[in-house]
C-alpha positions as CSV (number, residue, x, y, z in Angstrom):
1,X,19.9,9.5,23.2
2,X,22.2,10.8,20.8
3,X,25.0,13.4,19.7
4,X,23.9,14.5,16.2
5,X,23.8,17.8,16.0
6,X,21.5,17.4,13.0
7,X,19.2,15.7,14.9
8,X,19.4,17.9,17.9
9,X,19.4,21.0,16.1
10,X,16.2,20.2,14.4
11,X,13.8,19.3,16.9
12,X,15.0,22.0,19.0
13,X,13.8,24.3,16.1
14,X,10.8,22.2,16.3
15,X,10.2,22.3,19.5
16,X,10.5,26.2,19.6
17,X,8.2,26.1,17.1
18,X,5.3,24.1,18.9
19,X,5.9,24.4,22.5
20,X,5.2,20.8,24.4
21,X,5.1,20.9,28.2
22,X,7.9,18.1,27.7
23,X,9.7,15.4,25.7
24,X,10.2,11.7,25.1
25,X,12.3,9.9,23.7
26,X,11.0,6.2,22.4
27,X,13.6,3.7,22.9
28,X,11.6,0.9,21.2
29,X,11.3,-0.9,24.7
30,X,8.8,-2.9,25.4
31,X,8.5,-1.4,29.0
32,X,8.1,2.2,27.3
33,X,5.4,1.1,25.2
34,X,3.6,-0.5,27.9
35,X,3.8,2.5,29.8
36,X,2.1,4.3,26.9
37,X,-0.6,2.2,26.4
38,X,-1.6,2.3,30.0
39,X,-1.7,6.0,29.3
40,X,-3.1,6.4,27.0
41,X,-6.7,3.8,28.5
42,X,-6.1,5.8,31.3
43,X,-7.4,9.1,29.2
44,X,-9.6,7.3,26.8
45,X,-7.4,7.7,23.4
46,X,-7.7,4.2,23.4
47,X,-9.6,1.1,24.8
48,X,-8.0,-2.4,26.4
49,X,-9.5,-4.7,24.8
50,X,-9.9,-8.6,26.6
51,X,-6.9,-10.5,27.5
52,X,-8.1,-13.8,26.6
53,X,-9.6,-13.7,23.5
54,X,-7.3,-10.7,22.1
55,X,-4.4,-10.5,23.9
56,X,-2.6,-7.1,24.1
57,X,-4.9,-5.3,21.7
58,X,-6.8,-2.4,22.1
59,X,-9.6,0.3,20.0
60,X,-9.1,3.2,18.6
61,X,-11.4,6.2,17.5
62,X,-10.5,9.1,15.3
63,X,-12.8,12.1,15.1
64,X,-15.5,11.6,13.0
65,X,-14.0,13.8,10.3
66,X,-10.6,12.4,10.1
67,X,-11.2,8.9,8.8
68,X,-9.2,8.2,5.6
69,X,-6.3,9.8,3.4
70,X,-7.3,13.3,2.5
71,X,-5.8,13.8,-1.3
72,X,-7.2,16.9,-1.9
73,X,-5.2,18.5,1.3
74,X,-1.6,16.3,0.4
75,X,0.6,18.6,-1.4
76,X,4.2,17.6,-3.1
77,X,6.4,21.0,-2.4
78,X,9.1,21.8,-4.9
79,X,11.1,24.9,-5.9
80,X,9.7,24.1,-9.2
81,X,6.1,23.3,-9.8
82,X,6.7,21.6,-13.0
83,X,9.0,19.1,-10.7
84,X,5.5,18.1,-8.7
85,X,3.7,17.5,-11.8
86,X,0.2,17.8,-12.9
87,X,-0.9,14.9,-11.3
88,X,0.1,16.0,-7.9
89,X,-1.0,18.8,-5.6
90,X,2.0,21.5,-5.0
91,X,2.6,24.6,-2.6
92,X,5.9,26.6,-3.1
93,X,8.1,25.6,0.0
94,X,8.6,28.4,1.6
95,X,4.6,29.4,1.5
96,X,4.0,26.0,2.7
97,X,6.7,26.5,5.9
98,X,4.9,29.4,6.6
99,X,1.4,28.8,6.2
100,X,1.9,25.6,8.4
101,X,4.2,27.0,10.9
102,X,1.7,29.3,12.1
103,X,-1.2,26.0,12.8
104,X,2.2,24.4,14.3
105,X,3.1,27.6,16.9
106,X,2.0,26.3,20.4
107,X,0.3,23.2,19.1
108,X,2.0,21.4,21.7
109,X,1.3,23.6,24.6
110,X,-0.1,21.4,27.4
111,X,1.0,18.3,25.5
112,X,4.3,16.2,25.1
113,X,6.2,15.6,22.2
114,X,7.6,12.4,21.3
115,X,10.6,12.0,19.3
116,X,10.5,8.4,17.1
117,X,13.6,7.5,15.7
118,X,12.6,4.3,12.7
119,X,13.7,2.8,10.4
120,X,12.4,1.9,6.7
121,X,13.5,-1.8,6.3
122,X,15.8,-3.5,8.3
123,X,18.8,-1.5,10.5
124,X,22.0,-1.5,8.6
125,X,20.8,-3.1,5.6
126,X,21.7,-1.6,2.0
127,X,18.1,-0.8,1.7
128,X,17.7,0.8,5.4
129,X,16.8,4.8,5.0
130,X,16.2,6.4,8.4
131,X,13.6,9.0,9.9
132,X,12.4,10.9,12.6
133,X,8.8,11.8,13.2
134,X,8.1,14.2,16.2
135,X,4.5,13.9,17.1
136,X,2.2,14.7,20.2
137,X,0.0,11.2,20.0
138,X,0.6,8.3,21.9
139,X,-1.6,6.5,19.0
140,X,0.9,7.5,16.3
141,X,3.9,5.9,18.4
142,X,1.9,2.8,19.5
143,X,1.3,2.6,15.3
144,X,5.0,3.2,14.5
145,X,6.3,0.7,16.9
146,X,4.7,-2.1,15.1
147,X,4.9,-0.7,11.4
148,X,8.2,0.1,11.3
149,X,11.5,-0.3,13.4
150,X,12.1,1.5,16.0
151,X,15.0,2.3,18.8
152,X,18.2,3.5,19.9
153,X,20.0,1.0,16.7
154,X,18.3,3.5,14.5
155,X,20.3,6.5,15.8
156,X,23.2,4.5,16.4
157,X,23.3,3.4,12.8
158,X,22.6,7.1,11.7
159,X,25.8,8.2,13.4
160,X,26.6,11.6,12.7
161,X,25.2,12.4,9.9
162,X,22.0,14.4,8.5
163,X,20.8,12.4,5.8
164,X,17.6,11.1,8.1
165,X,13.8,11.8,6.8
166,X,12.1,14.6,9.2
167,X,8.6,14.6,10.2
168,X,6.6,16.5,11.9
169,X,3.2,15.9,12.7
170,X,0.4,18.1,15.6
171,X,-2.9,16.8,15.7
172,X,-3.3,20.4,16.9
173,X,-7.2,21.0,16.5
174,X,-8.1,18.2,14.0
175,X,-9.3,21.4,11.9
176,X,-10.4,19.3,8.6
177,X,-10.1,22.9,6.6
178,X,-6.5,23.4,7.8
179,X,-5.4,19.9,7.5
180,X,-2.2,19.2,5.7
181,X,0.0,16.7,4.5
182,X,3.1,18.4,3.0
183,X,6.1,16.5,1.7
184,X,9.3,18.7,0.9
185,X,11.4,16.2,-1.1
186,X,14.2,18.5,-1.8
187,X,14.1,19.1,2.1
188,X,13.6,15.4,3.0
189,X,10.9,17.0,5.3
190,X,6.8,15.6,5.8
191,X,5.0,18.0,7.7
192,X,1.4,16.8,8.4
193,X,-1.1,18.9,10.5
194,X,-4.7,18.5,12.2
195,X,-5.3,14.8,11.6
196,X,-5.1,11.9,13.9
197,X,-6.4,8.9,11.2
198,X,-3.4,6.5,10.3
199,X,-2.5,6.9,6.6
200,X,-1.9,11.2,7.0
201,X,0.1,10.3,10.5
202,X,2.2,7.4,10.2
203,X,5.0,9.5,8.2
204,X,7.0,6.0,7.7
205,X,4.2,4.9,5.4
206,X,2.7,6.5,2.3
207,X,4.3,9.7,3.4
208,X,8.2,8.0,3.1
209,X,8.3,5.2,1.7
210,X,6.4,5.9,-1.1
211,X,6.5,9.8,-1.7
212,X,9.7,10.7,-0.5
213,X,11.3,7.4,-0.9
214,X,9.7,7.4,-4.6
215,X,12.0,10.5,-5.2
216,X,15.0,9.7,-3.3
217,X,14.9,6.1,-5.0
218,X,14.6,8.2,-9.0
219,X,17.9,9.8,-7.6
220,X,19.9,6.9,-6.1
221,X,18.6,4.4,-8.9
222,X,16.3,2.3,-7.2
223,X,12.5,2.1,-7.3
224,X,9.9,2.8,-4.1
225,X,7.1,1.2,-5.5
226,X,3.4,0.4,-4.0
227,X,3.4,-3.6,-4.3
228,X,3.1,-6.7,-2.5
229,X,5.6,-9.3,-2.6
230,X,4.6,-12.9,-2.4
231,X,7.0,-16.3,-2.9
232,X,5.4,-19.3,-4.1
233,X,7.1,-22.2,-2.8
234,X,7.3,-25.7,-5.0
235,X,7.2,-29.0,-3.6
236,X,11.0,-29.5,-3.9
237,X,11.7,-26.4,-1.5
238,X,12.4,-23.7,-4.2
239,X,10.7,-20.7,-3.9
240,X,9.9,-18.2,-6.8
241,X,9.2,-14.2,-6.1
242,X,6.9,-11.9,-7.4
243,X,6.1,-8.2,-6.7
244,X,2.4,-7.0,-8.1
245,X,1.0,-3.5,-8.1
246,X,-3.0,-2.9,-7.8
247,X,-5.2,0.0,-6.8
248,X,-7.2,-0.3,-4.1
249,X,-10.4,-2.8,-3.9
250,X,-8.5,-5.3,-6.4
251,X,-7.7,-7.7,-3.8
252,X,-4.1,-6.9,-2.8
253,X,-4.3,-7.8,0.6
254,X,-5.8,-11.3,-0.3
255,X,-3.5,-12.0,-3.1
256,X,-0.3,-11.0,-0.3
257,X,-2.0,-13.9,1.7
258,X,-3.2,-16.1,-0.9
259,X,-4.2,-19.6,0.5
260,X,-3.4,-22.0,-2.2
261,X,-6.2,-24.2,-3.5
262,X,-6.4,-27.6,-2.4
263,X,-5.2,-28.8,-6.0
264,X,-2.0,-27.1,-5.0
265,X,-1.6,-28.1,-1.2
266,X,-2.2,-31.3,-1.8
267,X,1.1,-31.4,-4.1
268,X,2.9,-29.3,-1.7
269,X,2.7,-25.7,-3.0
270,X,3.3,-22.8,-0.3
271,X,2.2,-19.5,-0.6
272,X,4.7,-17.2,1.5
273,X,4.2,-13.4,2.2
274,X,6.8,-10.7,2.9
275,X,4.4,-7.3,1.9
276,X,1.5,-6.8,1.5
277,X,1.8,-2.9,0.1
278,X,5.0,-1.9,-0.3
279,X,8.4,-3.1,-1.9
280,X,11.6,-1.1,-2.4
281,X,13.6,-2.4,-5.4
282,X,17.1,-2.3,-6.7
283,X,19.4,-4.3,-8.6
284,X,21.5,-6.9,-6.6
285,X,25.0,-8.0,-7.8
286,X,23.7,-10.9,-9.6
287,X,21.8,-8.5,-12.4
288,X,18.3,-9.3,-10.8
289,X,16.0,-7.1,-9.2
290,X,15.8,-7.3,-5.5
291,X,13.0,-6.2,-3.3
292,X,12.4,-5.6,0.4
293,X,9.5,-4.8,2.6
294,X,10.2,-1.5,4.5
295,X,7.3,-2.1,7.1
296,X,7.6,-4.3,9.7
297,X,3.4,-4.7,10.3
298,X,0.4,-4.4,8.0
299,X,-2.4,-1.6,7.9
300,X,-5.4,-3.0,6.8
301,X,-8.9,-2.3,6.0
302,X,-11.1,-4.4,8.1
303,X,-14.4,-4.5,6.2
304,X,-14.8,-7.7,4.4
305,X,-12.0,-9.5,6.1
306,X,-13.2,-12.8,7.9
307,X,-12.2,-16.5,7.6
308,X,-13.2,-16.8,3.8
309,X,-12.0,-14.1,2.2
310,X,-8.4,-13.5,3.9
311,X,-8.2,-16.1,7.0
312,X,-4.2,-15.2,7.2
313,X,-4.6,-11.2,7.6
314,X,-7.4,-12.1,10.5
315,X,-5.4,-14.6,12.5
316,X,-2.4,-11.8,12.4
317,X,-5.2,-9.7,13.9
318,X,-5.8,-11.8,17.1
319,X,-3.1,-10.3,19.4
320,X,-1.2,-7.6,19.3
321,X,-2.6,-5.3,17.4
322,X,-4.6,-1.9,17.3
323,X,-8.2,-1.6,15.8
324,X,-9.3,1.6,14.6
325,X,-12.9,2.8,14.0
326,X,-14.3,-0.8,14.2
327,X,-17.6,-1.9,16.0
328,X,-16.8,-2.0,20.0
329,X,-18.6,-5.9,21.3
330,X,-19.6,-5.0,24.8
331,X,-20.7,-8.6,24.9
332,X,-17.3,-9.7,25.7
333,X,-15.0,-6.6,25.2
334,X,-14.0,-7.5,21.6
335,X,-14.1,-6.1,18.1
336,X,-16.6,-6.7,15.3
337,X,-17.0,-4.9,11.4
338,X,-19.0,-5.3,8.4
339,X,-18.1,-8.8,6.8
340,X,-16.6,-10.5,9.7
341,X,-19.3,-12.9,10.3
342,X,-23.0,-12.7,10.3
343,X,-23.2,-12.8,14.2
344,X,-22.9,-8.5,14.9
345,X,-23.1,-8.2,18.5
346,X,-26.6,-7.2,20.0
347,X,-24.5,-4.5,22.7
348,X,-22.6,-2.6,21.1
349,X,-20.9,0.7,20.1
350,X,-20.0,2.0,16.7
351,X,-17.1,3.5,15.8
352,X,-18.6,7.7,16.4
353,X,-18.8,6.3,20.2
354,X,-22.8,5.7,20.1
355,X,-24.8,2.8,21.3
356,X,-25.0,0.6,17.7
357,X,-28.5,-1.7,16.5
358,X,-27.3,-3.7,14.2
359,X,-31.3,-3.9,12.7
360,X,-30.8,-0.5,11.7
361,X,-28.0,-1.6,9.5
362,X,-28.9,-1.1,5.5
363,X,-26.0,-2.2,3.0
364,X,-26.7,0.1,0.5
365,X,-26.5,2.9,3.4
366,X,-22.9,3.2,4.1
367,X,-23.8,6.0,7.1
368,X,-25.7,2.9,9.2
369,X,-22.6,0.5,9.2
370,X,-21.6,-0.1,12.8
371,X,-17.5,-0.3,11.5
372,X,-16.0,2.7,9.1
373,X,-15.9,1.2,5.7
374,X,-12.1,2.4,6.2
375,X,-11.6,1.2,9.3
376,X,-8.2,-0.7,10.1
377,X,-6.3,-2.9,12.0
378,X,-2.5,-1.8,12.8
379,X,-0.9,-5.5,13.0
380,X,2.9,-7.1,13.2
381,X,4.0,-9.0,10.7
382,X,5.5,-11.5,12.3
383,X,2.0,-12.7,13.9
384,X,1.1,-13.5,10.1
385,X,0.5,-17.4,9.7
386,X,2.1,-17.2,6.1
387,X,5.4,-14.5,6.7
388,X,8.1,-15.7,4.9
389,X,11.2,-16.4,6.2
390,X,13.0,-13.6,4.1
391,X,10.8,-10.8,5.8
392,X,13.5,-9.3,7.7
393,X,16.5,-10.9,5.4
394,X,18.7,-7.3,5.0
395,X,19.4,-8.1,1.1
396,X,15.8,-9.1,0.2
397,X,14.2,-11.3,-2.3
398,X,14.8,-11.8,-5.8
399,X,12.1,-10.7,-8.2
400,X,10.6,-13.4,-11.0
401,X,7.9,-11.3,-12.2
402,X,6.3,-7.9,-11.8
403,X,2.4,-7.8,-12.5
404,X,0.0,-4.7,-12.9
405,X,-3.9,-5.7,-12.2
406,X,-6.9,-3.7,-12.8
407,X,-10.6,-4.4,-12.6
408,X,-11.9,-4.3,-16.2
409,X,-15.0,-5.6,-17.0
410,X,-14.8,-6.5,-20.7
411,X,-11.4,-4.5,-21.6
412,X,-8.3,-6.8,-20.1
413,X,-7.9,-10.5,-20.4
414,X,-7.3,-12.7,-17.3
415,X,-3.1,-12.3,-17.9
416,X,-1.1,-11.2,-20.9
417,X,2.6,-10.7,-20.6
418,X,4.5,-7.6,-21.9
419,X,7.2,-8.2,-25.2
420,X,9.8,-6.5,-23.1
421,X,10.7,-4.0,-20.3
422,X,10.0,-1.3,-22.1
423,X,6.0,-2.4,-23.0
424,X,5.9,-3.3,-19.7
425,X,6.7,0.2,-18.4
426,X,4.0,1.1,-20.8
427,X,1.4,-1.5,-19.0
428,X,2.1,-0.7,-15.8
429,X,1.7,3.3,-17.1
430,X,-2.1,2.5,-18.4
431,X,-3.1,0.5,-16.0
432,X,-6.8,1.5,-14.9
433,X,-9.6,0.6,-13.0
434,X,-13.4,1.0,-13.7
435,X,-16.0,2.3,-11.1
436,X,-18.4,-0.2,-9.3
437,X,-21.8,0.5,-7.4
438,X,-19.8,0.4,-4.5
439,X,-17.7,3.5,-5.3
440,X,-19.1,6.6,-5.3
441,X,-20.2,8.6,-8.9
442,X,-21.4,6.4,-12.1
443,X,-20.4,2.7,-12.6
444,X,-17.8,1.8,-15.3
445,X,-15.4,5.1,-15.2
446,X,-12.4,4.5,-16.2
447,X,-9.8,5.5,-13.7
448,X,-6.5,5.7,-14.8
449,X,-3.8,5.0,-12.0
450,X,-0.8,4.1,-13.2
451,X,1.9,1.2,-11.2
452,X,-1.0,2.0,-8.7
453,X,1.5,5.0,-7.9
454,X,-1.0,7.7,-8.8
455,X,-1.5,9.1,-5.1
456,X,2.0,8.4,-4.0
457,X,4.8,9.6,-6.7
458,X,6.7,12.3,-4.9
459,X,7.2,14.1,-8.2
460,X,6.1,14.3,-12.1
461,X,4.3,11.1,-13.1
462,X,6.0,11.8,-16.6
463,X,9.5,11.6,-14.7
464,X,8.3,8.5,-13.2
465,X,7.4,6.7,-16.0
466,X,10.8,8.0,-17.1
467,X,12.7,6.7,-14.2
468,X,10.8,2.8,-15.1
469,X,12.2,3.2,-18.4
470,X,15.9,4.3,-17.3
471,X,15.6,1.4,-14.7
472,X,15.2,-1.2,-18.0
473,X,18.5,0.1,-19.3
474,X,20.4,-0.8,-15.9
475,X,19.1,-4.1,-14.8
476,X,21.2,-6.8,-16.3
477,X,18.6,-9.6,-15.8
478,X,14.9,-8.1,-15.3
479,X,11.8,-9.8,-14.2
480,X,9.4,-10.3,-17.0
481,X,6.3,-8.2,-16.6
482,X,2.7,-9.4,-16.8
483,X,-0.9,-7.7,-16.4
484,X,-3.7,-9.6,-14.7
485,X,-7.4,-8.7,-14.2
486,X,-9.5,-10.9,-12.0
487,X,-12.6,-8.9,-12.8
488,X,-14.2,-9.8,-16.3
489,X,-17.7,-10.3,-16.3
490,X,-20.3,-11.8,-18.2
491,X,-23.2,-9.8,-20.1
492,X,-25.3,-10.3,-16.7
493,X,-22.2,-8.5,-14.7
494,X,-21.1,-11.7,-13.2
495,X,-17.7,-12.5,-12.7
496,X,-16.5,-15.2,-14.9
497,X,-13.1,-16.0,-12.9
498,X,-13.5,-17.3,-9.6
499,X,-10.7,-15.4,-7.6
500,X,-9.2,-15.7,-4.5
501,X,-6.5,-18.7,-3.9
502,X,-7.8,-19.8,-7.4
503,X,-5.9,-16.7,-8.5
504,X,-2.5,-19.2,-7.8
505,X,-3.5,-21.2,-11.1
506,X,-2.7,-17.8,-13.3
507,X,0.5,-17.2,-11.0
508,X,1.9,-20.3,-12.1
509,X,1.1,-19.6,-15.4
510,X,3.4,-16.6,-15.1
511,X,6.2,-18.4,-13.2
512,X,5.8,-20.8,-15.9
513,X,6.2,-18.0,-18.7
514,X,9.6,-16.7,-16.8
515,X,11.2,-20.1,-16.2
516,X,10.6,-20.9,-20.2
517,X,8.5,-23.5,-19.3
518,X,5.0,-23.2,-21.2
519,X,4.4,-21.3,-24.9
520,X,1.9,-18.2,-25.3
521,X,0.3,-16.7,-28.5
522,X,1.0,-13.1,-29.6
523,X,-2.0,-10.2,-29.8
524,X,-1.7,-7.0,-30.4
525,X,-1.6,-5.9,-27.1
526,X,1.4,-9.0,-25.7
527,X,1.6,-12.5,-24.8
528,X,-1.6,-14.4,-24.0
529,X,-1.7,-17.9,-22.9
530,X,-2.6,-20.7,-24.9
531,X,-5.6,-22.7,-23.4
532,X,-4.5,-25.6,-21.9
533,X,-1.9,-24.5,-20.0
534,X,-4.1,-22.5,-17.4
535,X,-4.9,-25.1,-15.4
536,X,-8.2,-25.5,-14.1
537,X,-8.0,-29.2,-12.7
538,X,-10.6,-29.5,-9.4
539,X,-12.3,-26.4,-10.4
540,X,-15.8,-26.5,-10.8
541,X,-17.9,-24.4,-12.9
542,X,-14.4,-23.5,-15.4
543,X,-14.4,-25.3,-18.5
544,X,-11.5,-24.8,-21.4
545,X,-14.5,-22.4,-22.6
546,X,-14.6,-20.1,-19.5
547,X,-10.7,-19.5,-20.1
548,X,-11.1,-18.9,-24.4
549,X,-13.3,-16.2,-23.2
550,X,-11.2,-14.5,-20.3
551,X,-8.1,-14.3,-22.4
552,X,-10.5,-12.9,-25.6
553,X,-8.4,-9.7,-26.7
554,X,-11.8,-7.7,-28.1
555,X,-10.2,-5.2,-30.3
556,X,-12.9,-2.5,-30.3
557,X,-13.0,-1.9,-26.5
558,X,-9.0,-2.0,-26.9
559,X,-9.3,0.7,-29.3
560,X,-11.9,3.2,-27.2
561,X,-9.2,2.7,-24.7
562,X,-6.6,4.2,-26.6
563,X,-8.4,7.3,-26.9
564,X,-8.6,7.3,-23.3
565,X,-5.4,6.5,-22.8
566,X,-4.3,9.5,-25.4
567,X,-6.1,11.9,-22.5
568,X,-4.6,11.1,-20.0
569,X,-1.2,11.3,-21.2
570,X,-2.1,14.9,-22.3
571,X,-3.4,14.9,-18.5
572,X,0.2,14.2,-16.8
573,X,1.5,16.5,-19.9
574,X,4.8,16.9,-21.6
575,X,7.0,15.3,-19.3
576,X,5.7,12.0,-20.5
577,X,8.6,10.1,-22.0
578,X,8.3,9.6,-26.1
579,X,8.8,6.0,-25.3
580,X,5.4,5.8,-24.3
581,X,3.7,7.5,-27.3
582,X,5.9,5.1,-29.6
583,X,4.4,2.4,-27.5
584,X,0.8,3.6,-27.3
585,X,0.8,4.2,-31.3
586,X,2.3,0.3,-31.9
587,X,-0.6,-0.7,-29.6
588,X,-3.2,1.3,-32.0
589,X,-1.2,0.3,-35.2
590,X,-1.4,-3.5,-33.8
591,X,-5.3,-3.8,-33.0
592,X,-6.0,-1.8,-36.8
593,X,-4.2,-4.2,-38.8
């Protein structure tokens, strides 16, 4: 498969280390993988699932105590542990090696390894980076053949040389008190041990190409950030980019898909997608930022997705694609989840393996579902009805605007732009989210996650923040940055926006802002719109009244959040740039006066 005696050297090491009966290479065939999956329904790792109705997919169950990301056992290992940070988990290196090496010795013993050469992006482009996981589940190559690239190109375009990302990953005995998922960054090394569940396996996800890629990038002068990328095309062809950063249950996936309303489509508005979680970014030779997708499918939750709520991601679902720790309908051999319709199947299995009653479902009793509530679909994005064109172009897509979202009851307007890169830096860096009934603990904590990077930067937040300011002094022509929050409510709780594809009326507003084309007022805290030009034509229930209120600044909420704002600076500690404190104390000088 290859000469590199990088390559070679190192999963002979490996190899030594864990002991498989055998090895494979995967070629990215389609022949090989077919092989596999016939495999791997031949032992029960995985379920066929029907032809007809879902052609070539197939169901998935982890062990019931390996069903999500595990942040409490993912470590960032530096020489120094002030390079990890405060907001990150850290293990010297060479404790780490040797407390894992011993769960790796003879892991593999009675199993075979398979060696996965992939890609991050497309092969040969200026944004490629290369890696090579080594892991003993057909599952985890079946997932890395559709989210990222795999095949002999990759090794041909590595060549010679060493600078590829290693991973190593043994589901050894899915022991949830030794699991680990251990980045060396100064290594460029992922080690990840006794878990089989998606997000701790994949290595070419969270693990590179945020993590490691978020460290590599602070060195090379690019950014590895956790956004979607979305082009809005106008009725004359051209089409406008924007990247947009959100922590988890704000609607990312949906807004990556968005449908446009019919106010829009009927005038000829397109809504194209090229990621739905992750964008690489650097500065192209025209002074604008650039950004590529480095996956080439889409791991999604699948609770909550149906035909309303995101009809794209579930027509990507309908071939090709592997369901994990969804509801098994025996009815006719298909796939059901919370939120998917409200027909559950009357014979069926949940996703432990048991016979499932739907009547015993309770919402407010998460352990009754017949789905995980993080249970996925593994999907290509090519099958998406809305995948832009650009998807796999090498050199990317040109960046309009960057936006931050959070879900803030009474804190955050609807939009407001940043007065410069700098303040935008400083948005993205406060950027929080409150608790709802749904999560667990009390409703309304604020939780600070800043750029939506919190679980994913492979070193000190302060650096990070850092790096986003050094990136503002580099980039001839940058994107203007905004801040949206879809989630104000009412005094009853309601929510006074209405969301989803109407979510396009605000985008325009900020494509508007960029191409000079509409005014906004100043606040203290940035640009706000002025009325009228958030348009709210064929949308019932929004009067010029609704909007006053969603872009209302209320200064005394503003203010408690400075405070909170103060501790969690003091939280990420002294690595936090003085940039930020010189914005945070104009912000509190601004809402006094």
């Amino acid at each position: 498969m290859t000469n590199n005696k990088f390559v070679l050297s190192w999963i002979e090491e490996m190899k030594a280390m864990t002991q498989p009966d055998k090895i494979v290479w995967i070629d990215g065939s389609e022949a090989q993988a077919e092989a596999l999956r016939a495999e791997a329904c031949s032992t029960g790792e995985m379920i066929k699932l029907n032809e007809e109705l879902l052609p070539n997919c197939y169901l998935h169950r982890t062990a019931v105590n390996d069903v999500a990301r595990v942040e409490g056992r993912t470590f960032i290992c530096t020489s120094k542990k002030e390079d990890a940070g405060n907001i990150n988990n850290w293990m010297d290196p060479k404790e780490c090696y040797e407390k894992l090496g011993k769960l790796y010795r003879g892991s593999m013993k009675g199993r075979t390894m398979y060696v996965i050469p992939y890609s991050m992006s497309i092969v040969g482009s200026p944004f490629a980076k290369y890696g090579i996981e080594l892991t003993d589940s057909i599952y985890v190559v079946l997932n890395m053949l559709i989210m990222t690239r795999v095949g002999n190109d990759v090794l041909e375009a590595l060549g010679d040389s060493g600078d590829f990302i290693k991973g190593l990953h043994a589901r050894a005995d899915i022991d949830e008190e030794n699991r680990y998922i251990c980045h060396f960054p100064e290594d460029n090394t992922i080690w990840s041990v006794n878990s089989g569940y998606g997000g701790n396996v994949l290595l070419g996800k969270k693990c590179f190409a945020l993590r490691i890629a978020s460290y590599i990038g602070r060195n090379e002068g690019w950014m590895a950030e956790h956004m979607l990328i979305l082009g809005v095309e106008y009725p004359d062809g051209e089409t406008k980019y924007i990247s947009a950063a959100f922590p988890s249950a704000c609607g990312k996936t949906n807004l990556a898909m968005l449908i446009p309303p019919e106010f829009y489509a009927k005038k000829g508005y397109k809504v194209w997608c090229v990621g739905d979680d992750i964008a690489w970014i650097r500065v192209g030779e025209d002074g604008r930022l650039w950004a590529v997708n480095p996956e080439n499918g889409f791991f999604g939750v699948a609770p909550g997705t149906n035909e309303q709520s995101n009809p794209n991601a579930l027509h990507t679902t309908m071939k090709d694609t592997i369901f994990t720790n969804v509801v098994h309908n025996l009815e006719n051999n298909t796939v059901w989840w919370e939120g998917l319709d409200k027909n559950p199947p009357a014979n069926a299995i949940d996703w432990k393996g048991n016979k499932w009653d739907y009547r015993t479902y309770n919402k407010a009793d998460k352990s009754t579902c017949g789905a995980h509530p993080n249970s996925r679909f593994t999907a290509m994005a090519i099958n998406c009805p809305c995948i832009s064109k650009e998807f796999s172009n090498p050199a990317g897509v040109p960046i309009s605007a960057i936006v931050f979202g959070g879900r803030r009851a009474k804190t955050a307007p609807l939009v407001y732009q940043s007065t410069s890169w700098q303040n935008g830096a400083f948005v993205g860096s406060i950027m929080a989210s409150e608790t709802t009934a749904a999560a667990a603990g009390a409703v309304g904590v604020v939780r600070r996650d800043p750029m939506a990077m919190r679980p994913f930067v492979g070193y000190d937040m302060g650096d990070y923040f850092a790096h986003w300011l050094k990136m503002g002094t580099i980039i001839p022509n940058p994107p203007k940055i905004f801040h949206v929050n879809w989630f104000r409510t009412d005094d009853n709780g309601n929510f006074i926006w209405p969301g989803f594809g109407d979510n396009m009326r605000v985008l325009m507003w900020i494509l508007d802002r960029c191409e000079g084309k509409v005014d906004a007022k100043i606040t203290p805290i940035g640009y706000v719109p002025n009325v009228e030009d958030i348009n709210i034509e064929g949308l019932e229930g929004v009067t010029v009244d609704t909007i006053k209120e969603l872009l209302t600044v209320d200064k005394a909420s503003w203010l408690e959040d400075v405070e909170n704002i103060k501790a969690f600076y003091a939280q990420v500690g002294d690595r936090v740039p003085q940039a930020m404190y010189d914005e945070l104390a104009a912000l509190e000088a601004r809402l006094k006066a």
